[in-house]
Kinemage of the C-alpha trace (Angstrom):
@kinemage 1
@onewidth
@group {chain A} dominant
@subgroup {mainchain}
@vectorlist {calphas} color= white
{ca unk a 1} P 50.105 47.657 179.468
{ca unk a 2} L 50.572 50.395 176.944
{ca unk a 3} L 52.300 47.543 174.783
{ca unk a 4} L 49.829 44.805 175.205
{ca unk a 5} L 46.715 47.045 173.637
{ca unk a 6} L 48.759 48.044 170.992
{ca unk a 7} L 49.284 44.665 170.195
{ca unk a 8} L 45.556 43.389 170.499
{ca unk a 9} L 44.755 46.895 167.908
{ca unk a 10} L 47.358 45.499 165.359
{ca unk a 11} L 46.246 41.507 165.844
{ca unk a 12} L 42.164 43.344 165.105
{ca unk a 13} L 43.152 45.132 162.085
{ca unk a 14} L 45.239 42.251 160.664
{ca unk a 15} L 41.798 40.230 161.195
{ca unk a 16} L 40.047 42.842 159.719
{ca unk a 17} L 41.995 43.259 156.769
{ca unk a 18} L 42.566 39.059 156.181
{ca unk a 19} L 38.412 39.113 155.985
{ca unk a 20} L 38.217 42.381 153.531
{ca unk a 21} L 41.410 40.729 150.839
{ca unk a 22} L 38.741 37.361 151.759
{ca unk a 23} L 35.985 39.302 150.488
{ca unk a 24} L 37.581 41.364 147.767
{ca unk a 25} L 38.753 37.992 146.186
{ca unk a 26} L 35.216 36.712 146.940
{ca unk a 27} L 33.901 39.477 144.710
{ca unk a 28} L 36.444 39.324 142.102
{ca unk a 29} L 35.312 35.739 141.185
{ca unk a 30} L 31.952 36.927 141.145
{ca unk a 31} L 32.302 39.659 139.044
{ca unk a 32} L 34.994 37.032 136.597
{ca unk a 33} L 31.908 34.712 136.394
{ca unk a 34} L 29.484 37.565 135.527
{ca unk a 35} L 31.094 38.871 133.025
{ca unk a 36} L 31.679 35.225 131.660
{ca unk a 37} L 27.796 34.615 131.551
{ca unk a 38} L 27.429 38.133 130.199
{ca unk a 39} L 29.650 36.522 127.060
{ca unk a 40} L 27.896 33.749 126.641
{ca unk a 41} L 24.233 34.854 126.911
{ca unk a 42} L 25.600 37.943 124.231
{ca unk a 43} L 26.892 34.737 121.821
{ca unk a 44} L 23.450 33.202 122.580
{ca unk a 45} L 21.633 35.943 121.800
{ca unk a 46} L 23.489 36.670 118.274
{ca unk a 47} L 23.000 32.910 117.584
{ca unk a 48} L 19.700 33.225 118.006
{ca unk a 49} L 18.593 36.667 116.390
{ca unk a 50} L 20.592 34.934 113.567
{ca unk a 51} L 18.412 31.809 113.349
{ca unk a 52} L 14.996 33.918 113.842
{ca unk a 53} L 16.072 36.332 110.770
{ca unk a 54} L 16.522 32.646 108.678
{ca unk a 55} L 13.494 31.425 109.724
{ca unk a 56} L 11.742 34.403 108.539
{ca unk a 57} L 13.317 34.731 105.690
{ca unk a 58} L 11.926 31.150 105.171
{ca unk a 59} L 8.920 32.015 106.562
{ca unk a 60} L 8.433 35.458 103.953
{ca unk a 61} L 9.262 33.537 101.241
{ca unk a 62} L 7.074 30.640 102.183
{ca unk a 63} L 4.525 33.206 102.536
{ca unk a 64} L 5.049 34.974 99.337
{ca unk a 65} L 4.571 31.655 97.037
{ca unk a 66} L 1.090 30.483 98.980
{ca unk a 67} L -0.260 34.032 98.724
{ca unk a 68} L -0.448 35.167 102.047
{ca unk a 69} L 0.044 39.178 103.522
{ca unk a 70} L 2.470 38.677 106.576
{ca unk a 71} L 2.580 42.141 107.129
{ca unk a 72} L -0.990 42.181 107.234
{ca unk a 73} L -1.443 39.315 109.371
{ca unk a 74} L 1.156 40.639 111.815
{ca unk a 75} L -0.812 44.373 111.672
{ca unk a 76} L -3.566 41.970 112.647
{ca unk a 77} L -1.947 40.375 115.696
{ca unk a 78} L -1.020 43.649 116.707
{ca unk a 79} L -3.864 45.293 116.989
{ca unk a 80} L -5.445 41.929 118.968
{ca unk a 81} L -2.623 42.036 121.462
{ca unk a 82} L -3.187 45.963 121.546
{ca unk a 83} L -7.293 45.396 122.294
{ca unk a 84} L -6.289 42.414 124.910
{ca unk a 85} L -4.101 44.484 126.348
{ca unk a 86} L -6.585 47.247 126.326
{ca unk a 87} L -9.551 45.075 127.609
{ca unk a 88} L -7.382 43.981 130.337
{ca unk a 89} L -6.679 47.455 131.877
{ca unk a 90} L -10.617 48.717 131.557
{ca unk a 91} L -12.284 48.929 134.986
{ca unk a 92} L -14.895 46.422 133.483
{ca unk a 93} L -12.645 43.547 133.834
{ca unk a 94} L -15.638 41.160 133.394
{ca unk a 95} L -16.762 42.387 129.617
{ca unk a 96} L -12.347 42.585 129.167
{ca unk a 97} L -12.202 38.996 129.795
{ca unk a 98} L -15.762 38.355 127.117
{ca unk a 99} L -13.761 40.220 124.705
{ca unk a 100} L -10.129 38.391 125.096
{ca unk a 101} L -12.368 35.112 124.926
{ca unk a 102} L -13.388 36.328 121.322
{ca unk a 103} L -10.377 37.489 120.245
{ca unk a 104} L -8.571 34.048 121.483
{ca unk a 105} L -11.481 32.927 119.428
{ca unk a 106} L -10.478 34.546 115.899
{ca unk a 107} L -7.015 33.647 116.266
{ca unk a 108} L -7.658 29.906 115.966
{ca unk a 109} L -10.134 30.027 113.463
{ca unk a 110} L -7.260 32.143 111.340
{ca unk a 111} L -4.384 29.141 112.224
{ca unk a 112} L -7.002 26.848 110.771
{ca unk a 113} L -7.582 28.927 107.708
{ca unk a 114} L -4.096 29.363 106.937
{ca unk a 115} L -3.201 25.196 107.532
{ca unk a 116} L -6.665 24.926 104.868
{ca unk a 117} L -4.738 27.279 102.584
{ca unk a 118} L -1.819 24.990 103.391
{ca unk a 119} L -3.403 22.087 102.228
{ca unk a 120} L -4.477 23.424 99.376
């Protein structure tokens, strides 16, 4: 009898150990695609934080020759996003939401100057 349990022991860890080398292999691919992605989003991102310091390069020098004050305009959008964000944590969320209308209100009104200054 002795024998036969021995036997059923060894025949449960080989089962055991056939699902962990399963698993472990399971998890290497994972980890092999991860780090794959990982690569590629890292490429994506340089790609891109290449194109967005063109575009404003573009976009400053564009700026320069029709007379406009980017970093005033971004100061500007800053402290709008800063006040929305503001309104939007106040208890009176009701007068926060009148004063996000009004500031969604400027910032049109400035797109439309600027495309008037563009036309000019």
């Amino acid at each position: 009898m002795g024998f036969g349990d021995t036997a059923k022991k060894i025949q449960t860890l080989a089962d055991k150990a056939e699902r962990t080398y399963q698993k472990i292999n399971e998890l290497r691919n994972e980890v092999e695609e991860t780090q794959t992605t990982v690569v590629d989003t890292s490429e994506r991102v340089q790609r891109l934080e290449n194109e967005m310091a063109e575009q404003r390069a573009v976009l400053d020098t564009v700026a320069r020759e029709v007379g406009v004050d980017l970093e005033s305009v971004s100061t500007e959008a800053h402290i709008t996003e800063a006040e929305r964000a503001a309104a939007e944590s106040s208890p009176g969320s009701a007068t926060g939401g009148a004063g996000s209308a009004e500031s969604d209100g400027g910032e049109p009104g400035d797109a439309t100057d600027g495309a008037s200054e563009d036309a000019a």
